[in-house]
NUFI-164282 format. One record per residue (C-alpha): residue number from 0; residue in one letter; x, y, z. Coordinates in steps of 0.02 Angstrom, whole numbers. Each point is the difference from the previous one (the first is absolute). Layout:
BEGIN
{i: NUM	aa: a	px: X	py: Y	pz: Z} .
...
// end
This chain:
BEGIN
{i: 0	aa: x	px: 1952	py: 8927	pz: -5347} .
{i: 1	aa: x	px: -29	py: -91	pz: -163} .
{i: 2	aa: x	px: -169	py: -32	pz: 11} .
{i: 3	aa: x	px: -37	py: 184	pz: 102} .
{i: 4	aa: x	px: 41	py: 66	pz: -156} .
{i: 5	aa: x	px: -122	py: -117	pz: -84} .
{i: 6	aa: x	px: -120	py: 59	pz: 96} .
{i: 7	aa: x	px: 25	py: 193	pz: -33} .
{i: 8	aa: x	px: -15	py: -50	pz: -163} .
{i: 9	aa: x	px: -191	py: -79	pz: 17} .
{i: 10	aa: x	px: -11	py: 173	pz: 90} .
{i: 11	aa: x	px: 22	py: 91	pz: -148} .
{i: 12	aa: x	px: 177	py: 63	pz: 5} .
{i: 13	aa: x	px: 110	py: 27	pz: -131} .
{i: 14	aa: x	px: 127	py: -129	pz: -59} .
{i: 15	aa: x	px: 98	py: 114	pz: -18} .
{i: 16	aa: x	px: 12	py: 106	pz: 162} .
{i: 17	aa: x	px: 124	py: -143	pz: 113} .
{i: 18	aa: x	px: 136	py: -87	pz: -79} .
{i: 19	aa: x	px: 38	py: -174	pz: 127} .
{i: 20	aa: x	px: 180	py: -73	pz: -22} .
{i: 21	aa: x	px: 9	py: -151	pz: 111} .
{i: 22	aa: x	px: 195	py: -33	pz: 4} .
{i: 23	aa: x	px: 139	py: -8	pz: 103} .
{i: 24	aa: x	px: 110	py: 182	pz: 70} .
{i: 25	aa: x	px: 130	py: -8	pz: -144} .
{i: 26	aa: x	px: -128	py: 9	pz: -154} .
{i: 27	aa: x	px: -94	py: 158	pz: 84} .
{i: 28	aa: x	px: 178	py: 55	pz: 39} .
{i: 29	aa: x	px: 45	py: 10	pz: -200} .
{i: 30	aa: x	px: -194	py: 53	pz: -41} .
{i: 31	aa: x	px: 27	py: 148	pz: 125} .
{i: 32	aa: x	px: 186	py: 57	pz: -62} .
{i: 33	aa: x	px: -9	py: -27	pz: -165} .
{i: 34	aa: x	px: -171	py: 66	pz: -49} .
{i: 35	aa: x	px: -66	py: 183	pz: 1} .
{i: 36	aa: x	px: -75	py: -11	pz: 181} .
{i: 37	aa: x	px: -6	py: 175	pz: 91} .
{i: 38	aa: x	px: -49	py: -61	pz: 157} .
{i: 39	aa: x	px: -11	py: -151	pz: 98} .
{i: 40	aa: x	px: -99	py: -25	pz: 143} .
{i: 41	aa: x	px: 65	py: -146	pz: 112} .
{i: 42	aa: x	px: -74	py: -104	pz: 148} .
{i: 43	aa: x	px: 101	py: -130	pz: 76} .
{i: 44	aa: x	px: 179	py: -41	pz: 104} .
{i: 45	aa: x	px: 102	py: 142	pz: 19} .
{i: 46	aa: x	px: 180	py: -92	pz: -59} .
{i: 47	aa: x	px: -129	py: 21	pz: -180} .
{i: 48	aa: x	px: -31	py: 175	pz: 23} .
{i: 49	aa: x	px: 175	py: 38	pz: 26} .
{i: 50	aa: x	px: 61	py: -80	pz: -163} .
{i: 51	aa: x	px: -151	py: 57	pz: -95} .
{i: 52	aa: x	px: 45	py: 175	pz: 54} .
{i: 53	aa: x	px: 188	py: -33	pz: -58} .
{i: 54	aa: x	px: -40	py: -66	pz: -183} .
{i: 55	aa: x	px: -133	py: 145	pz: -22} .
{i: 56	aa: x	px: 89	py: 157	pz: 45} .
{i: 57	aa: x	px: -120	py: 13	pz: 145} .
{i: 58	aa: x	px: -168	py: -21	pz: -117} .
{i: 59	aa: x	px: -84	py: -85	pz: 128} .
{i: 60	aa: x	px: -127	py: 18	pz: 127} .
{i: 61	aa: x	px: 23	py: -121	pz: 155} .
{i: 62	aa: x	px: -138	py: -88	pz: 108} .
{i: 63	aa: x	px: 134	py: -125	pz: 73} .
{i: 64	aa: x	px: 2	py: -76	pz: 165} .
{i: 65	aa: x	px: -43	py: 56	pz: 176} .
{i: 66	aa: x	px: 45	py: -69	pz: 198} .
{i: 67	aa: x	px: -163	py: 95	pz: 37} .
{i: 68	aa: x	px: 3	py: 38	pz: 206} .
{i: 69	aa: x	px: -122	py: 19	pz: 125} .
{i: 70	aa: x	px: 20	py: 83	pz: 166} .
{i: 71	aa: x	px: -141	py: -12	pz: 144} .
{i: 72	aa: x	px: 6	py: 165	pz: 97} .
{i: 73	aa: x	px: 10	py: 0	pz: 192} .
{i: 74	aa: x	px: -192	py: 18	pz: 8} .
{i: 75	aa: x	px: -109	py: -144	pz: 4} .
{i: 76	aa: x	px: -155	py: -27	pz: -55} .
{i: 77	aa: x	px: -123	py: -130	pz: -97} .
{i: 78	aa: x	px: 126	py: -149	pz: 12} .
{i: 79	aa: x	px: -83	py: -132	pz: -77} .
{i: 80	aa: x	px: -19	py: 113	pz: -174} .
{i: 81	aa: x	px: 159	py: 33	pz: 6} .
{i: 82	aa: x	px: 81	py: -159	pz: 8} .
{i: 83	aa: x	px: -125	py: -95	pz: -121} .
{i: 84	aa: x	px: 62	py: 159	pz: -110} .
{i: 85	aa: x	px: 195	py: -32	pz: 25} .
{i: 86	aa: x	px: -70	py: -181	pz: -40} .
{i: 87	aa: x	px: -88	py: 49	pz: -160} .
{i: 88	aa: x	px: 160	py: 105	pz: -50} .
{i: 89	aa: x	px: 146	py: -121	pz: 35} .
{i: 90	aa: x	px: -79	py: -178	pz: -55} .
{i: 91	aa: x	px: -152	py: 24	pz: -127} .
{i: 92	aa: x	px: 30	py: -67	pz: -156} .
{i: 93	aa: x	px: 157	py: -97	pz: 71} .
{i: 94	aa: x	px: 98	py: 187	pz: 25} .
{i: 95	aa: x	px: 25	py: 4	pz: -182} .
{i: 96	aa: x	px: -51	py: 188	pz: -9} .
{i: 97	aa: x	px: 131	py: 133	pz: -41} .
{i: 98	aa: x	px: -109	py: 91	pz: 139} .
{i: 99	aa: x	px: -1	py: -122	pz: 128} .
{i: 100	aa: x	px: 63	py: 32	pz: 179} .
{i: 101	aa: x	px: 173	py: -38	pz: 4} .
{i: 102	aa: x	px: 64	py: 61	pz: 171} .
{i: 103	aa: x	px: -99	py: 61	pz: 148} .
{i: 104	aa: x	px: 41	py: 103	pz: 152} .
{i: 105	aa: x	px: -89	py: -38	pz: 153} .
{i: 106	aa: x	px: 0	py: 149	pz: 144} .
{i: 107	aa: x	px: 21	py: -87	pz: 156} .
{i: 108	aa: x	px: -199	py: 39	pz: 42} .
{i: 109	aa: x	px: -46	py: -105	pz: -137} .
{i: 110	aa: x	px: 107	py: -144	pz: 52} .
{i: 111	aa: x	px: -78	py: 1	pz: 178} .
{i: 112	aa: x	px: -156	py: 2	pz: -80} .
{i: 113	aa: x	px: 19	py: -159	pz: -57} .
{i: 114	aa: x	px: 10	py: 48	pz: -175} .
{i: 115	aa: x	px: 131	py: -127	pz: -55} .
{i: 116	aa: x	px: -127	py: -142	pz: 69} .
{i: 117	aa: x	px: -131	py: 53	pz: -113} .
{i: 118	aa: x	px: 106	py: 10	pz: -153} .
{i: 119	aa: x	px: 73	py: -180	pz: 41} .
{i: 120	aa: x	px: -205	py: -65	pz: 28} .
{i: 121	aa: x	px: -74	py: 80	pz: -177} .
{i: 122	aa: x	px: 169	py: -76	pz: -84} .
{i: 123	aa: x	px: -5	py: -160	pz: 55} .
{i: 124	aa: x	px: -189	py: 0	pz: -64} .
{i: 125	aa: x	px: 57	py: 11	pz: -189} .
{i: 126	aa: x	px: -21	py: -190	pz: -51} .
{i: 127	aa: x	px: 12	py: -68	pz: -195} .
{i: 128	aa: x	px: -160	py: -76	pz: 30} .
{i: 129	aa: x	px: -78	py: 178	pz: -17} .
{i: 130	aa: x	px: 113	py: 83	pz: -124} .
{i: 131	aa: x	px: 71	py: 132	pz: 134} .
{i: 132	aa: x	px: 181	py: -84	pz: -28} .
{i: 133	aa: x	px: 70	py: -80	pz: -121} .
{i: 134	aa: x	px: 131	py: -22	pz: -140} .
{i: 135	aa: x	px: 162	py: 171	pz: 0} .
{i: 136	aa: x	px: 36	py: 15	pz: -179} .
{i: 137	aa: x	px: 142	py: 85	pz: 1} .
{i: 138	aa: x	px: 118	py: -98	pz: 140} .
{i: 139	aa: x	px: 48	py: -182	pz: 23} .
{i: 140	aa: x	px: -55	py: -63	pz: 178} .
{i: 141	aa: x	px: 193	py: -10	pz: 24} .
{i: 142	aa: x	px: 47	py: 184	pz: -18} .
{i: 143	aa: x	px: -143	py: 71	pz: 107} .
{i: 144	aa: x	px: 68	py: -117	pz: 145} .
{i: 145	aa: x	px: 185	py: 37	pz: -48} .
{i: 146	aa: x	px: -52	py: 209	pz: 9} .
{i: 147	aa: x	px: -73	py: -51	pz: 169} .
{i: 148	aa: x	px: 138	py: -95	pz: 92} .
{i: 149	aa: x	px: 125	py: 135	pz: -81} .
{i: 150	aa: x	px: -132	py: 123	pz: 118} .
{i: 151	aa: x	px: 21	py: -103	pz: 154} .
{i: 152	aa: x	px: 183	py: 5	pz: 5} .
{i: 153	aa: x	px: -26	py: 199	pz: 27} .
{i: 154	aa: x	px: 50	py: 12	pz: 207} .
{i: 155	aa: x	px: -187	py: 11	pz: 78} .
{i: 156	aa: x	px: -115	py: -44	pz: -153} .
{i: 157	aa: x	px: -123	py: -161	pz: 16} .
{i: 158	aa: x	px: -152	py: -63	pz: -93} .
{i: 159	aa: x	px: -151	py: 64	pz: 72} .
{i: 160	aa: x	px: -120	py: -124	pz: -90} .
{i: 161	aa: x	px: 10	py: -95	pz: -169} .
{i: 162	aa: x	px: 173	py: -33	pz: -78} .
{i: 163	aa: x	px: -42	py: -172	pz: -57} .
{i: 164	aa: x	px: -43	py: -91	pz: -155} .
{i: 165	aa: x	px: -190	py: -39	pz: -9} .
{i: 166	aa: x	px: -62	py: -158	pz: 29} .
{i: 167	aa: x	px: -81	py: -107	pz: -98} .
{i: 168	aa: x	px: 12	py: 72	pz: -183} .
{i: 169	aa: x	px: 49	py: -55	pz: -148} .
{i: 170	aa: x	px: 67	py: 146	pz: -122} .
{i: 171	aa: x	px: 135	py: -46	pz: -109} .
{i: 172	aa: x	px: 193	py: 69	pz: 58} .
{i: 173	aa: x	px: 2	py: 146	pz: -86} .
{i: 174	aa: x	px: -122	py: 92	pz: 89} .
{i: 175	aa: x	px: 21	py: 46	pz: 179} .
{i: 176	aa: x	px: -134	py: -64	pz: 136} .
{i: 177	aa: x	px: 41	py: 97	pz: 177} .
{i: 178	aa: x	px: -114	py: 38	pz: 162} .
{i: 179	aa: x	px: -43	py: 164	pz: 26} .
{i: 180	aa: x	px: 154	py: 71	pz: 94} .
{i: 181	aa: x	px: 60	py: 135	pz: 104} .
{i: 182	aa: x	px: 181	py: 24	pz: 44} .
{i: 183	aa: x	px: 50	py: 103	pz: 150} .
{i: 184	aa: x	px: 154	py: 127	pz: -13} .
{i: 185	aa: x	px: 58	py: 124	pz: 125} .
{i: 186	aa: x	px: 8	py: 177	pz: -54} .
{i: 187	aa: x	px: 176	py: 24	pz: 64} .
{i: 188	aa: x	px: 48	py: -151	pz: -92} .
{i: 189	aa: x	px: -73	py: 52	pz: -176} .
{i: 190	aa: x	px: 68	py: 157	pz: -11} .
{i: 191	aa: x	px: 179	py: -61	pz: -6} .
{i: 192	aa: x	px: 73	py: -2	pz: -175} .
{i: 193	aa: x	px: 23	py: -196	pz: 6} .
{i: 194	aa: x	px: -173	py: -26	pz: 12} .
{i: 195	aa: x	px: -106	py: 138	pz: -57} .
{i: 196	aa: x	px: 6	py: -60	pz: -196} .
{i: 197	aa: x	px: -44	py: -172	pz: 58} .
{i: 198	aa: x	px: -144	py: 49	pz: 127} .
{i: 199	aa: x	px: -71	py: 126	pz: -164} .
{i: 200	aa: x	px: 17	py: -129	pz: -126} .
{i: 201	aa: x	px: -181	py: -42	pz: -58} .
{i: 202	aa: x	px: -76	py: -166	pz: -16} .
{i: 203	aa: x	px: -145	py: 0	pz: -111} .
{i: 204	aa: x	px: -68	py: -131	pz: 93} .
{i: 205	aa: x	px: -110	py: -21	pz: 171} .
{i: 206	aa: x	px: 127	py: 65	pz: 108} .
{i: 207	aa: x	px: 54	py: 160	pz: 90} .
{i: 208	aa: x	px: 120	py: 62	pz: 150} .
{i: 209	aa: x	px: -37	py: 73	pz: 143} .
{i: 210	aa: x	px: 73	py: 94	pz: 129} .
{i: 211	aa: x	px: -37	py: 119	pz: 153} .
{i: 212	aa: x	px: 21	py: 182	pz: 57} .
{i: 213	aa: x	px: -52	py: 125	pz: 146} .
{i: 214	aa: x	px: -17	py: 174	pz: 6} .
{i: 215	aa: x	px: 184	py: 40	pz: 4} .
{i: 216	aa: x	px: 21	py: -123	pz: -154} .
{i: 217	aa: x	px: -102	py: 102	pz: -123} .
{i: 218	aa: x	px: 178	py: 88	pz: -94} .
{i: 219	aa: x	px: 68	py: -170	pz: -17} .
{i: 220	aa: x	px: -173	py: -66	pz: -81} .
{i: 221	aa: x	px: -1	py: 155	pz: -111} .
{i: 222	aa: x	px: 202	py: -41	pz: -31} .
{i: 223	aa: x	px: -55	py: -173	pz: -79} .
{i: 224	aa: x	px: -141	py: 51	pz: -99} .
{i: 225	aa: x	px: 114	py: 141	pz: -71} .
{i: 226	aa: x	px: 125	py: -119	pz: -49} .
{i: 227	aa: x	px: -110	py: -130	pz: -86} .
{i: 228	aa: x	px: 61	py: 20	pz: -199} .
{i: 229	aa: x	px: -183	py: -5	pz: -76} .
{i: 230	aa: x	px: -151	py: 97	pz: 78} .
{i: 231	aa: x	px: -165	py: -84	pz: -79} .
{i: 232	aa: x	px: -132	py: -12	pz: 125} .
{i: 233	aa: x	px: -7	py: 44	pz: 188} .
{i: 234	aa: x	px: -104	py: 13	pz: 136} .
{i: 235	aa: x	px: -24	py: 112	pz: 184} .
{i: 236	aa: x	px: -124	py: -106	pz: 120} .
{i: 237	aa: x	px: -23	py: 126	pz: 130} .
{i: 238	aa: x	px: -164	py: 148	pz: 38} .
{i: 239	aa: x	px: 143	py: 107	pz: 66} .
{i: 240	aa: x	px: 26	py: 155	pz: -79} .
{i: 241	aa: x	px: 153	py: 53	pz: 52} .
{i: 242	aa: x	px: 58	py: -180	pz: -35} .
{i: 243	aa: x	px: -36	py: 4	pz: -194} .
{i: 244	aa: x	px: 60	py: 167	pz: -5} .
{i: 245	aa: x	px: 164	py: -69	pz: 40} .
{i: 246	aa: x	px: 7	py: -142	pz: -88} .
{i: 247	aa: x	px: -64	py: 48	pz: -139} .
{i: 248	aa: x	px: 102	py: 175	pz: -30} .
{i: 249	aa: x	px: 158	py: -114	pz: 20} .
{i: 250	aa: x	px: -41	py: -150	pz: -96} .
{i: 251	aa: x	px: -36	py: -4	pz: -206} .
{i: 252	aa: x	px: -96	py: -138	pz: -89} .
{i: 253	aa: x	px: -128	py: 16	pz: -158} .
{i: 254	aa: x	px: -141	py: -41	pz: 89} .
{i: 255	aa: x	px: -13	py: -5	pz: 194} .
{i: 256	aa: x	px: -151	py: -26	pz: 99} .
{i: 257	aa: x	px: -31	py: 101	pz: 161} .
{i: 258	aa: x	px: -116	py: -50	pz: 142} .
{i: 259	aa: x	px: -57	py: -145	pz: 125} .
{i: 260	aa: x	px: -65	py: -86	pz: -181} .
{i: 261	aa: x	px: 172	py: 34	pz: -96} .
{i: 262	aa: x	px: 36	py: -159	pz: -114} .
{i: 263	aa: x	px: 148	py: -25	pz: -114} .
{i: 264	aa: x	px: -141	py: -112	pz: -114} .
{i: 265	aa: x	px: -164	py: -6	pz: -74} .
{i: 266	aa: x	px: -9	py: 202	pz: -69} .
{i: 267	aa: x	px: -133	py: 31	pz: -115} .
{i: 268	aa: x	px: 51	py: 10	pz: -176} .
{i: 269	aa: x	px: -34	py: 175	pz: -20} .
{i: 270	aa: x	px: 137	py: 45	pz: 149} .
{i: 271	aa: x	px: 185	py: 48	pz: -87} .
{i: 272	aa: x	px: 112	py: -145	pz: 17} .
{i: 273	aa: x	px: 178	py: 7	pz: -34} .
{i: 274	aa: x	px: 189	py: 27	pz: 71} .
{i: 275	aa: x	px: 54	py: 187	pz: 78} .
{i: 276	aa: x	px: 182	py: 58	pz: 23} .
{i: 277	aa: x	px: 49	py: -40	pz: -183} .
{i: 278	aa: x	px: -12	py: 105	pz: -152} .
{i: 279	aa: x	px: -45	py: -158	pz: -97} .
{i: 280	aa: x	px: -140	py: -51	pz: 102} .
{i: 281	aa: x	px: -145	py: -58	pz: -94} .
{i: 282	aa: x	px: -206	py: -9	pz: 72} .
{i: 283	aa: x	px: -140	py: -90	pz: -52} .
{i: 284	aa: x	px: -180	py: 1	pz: 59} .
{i: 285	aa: x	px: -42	py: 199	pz: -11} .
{i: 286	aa: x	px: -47	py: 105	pz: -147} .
{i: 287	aa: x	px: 172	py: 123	pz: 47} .
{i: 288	aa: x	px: 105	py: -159	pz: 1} .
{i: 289	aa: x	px: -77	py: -65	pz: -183} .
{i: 290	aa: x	px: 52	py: 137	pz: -62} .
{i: 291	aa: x	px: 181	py: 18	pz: 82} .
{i: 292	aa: x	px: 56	py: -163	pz: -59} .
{i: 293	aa: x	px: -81	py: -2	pz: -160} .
{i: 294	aa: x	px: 17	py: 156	pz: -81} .
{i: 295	aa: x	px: 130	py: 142	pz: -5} .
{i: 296	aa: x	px: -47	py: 200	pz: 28} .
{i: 297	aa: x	px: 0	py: 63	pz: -195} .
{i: 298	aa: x	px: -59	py: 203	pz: 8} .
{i: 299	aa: x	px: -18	py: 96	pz: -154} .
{i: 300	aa: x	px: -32	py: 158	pz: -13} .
{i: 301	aa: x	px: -41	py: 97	pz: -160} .
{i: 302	aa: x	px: 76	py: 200	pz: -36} .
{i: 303	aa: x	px: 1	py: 44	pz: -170} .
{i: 304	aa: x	px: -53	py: 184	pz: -70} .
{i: 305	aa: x	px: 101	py: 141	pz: 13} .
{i: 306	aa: x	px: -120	py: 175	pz: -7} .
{i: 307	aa: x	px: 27	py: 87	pz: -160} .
{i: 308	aa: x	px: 64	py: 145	pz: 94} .
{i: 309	aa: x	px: 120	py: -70	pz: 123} .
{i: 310	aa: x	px: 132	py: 117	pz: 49} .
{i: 311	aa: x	px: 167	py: -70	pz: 97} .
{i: 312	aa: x	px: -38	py: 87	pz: 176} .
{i: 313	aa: x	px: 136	py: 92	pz: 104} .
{i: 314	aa: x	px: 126	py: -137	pz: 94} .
{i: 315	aa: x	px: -43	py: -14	pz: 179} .
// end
């Protein structure tokens, strides 16, 4: 970040438009509480936002985590884009997006299709010798395979491919190093109050769940994306109509994408990105969210001669 802003600088901007305070949570803490600061516009965990929002009266404007869904419709079509999307959107750049595909819901069509095969073939491609896996910043090795096993004690649930430490590498402890992995989780199963929070929990890491539904499953799909606490990013696979008119009139996320293309990563910059279903959501990337997050709404409006010959009219 250091030497972005170094480069901004060669660029021609201002010294003096982006102060950088590299530091740890309790400095920016006291910087943010005990200086004049209107507003403060935060991305990162949401256990953050929460205290941030306690210690500044709710002066805060939240771009926090998301367990960003995606649900393939009962129509099926162009397979192999689809899975080397679900691909790109679970286990590029290790998973450590706060857009990256966290759970997916497969209709049964899909499933026959064979689409679980071809998401296990493009993962199992990603090798450190190219770059297209490598190093999870933000968990040990140890907790991604403790989240895991605590998965697989969930009646039903089994890893579909991955769930082991990579092979071969030699990153230091603190950083995790994980295949590419899919855990499977019936529906019936996740919905149950023991295990929802723990099948929604979000690894930012190369890893997502997965479970099943058919055509008389669709309420309980639209149960658990209803119940998810933090509604980022979404997406509806499906050319159905009547299909993403459903889902989408009964489901709420910032940004959702709708159609046999729908990804939950990779947006252009200039699409809105940001959290729905929270007064305190924050957006980045558009023009409308720029100026939502970083400015208030000031109106003034000016109303200042009286005519000389004003007379108090008749109450009405």
């Amino acid at each position: 970040m250091e030497q972005f802003l170094r480069l901004l600088h060669y660029c021609g901007m201002p010294k003096e438009d982006v102060d950088f305070l590299n530091c740890r949570g309790h400095v920016v803490e006291d910087l943010i509480v005990k200086t004049p600061v209107r507003l403060t516009q935060f991305t990162g965990s949401s256990k953050i936002a929460e205290l941030l929002s306690h210690r500044t009266g709710g002066k805060v404007k939240i771009e926090d985590a998301g367990f960003d869904w995606k649900i393939l419709g009962p129509d099926v079509s162009n397979i192999d884009y689809v899975a080397w999307q679900c691909d790109q959107d679970a286990y590029a750049s290790q998973g450590q997006k706060c857009s990256a595909q966290s759970i997916m819901f497969v209709h049964e069509n899909w499933d026959k299709a064979g689409i679980i095969q071809k998401l296990k073939s493009n993962a199992t491609k990603r090798q450190l010798e190219d770059l297209t896996i490598g190093p999870i910043l933000t968990h040990t090795t140890k907790s991604i395979l403790d989240h895991i096993n605590a998965l697989l004690r969930i009646p039903g649930a089994s890893v579909l491919f991955g769930g082991k430490e990579l092979a071969s590498h030699d990153f230091p402890g603190e950083y995790g190093a994980v295949e590419p992995t899919a855990v499977f989780v019936p529906l019936n199963e996740m919905l149950k109050p023991e295990y929802f929070e723990l099948c929604t929990t979000e690894l930012f890491a190369p890893f997502q769940v997965i479970t099943k539904y058919n055509d008389k499953e669709l309420e309980l799909v639209l149960e658990a994306c209803e119940r998810m606490a933090h509604h980022l990013t979404a997406a509806v696979v499906s050319s159905d109509v009547i299909f993403l008119t459903k889902v989408l009139a009964n489901t709420v996320n910032g940004t959702t994408y709708a159609g046999i293309r729908a990804r939950t990563t990779g947006a252009p910059q200039n699409h809105w990105f940001g959290p729905a279903g929270d007064t305190r959501g924050a957006g980045i990337g558009t023009p409308e969210a720029i100026k939502l997050v970083w400015s208030c709404h000031r109106e003034i409006i000016h109303d200042h001669i009286v005519p000389d010959h004003w007379l108090q009219p008749k109450a009405t």
